[in-house]
N, C-alpha and C positions, 0 to 999 in steps of 0.2 A: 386750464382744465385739461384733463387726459381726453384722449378719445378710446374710449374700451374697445378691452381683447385687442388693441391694435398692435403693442409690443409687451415682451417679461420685463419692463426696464423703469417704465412711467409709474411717478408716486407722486402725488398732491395731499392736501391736507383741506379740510374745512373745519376752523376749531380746532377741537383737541378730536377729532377724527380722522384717523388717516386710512387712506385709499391708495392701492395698490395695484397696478394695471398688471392683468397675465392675460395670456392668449387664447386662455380655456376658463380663466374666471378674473372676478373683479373680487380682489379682498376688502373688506370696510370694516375695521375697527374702530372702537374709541368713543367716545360723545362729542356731541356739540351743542353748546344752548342757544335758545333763539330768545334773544332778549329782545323785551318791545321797545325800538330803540332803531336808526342808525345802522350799525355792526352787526343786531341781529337780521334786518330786509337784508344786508347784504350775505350772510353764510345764509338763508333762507332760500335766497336767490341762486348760489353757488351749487343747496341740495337740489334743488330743485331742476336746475341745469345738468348737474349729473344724473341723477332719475329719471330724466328725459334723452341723453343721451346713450343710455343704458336701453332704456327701452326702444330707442329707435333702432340700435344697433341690432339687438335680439329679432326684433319685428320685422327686418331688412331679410329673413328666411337664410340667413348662413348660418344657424345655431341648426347642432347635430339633436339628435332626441334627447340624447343624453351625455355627457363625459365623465370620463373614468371616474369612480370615487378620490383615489389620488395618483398625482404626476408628479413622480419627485424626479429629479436631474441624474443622471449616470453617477455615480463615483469610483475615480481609480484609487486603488490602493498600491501606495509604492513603501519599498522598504523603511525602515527606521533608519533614518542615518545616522541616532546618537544611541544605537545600540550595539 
């Protein structure tokens, strides 16, 4: 499992869910089913661990009020070299 906001780099999956570590959010896409079964206690246990991981981390008082609406990365622009 990730530990959130801790780097831009961490991505895990639960199910057909995937979760994406950044340093100002945690992305979560996707679904997952919890079948009653086995494989569902375990992605059960998975959400569950990361929901609590999440919420500790927030709760731990280093989240700002707010973060920017969006952060997107610098880009340079360098010439066409097949122009």
């Amino acid at each position: 499992m990730i530990k959130p906001f801790a780097d831009d780099e961490a991505a895990t999956s639960i199910g057909d869910l995937a979760i994406e570590n950044g340093t100002s959010r945690v992305a979560i896409s996707g679904s997952v089913e919890i079948t009653r079964d086995q494989a569902g206690l375990e992605r059960a246990r998975a959400l569950k661990q990361l929901a609590d991981d999440l919420v500790a981390e927030l709760e731990a008082g280093h989240a700002p009020q707010q973060v920017a609406a969006t952060q997107t990365a610098s880009v340079d622009q360098v010439a066409n070299p097949f122009a």
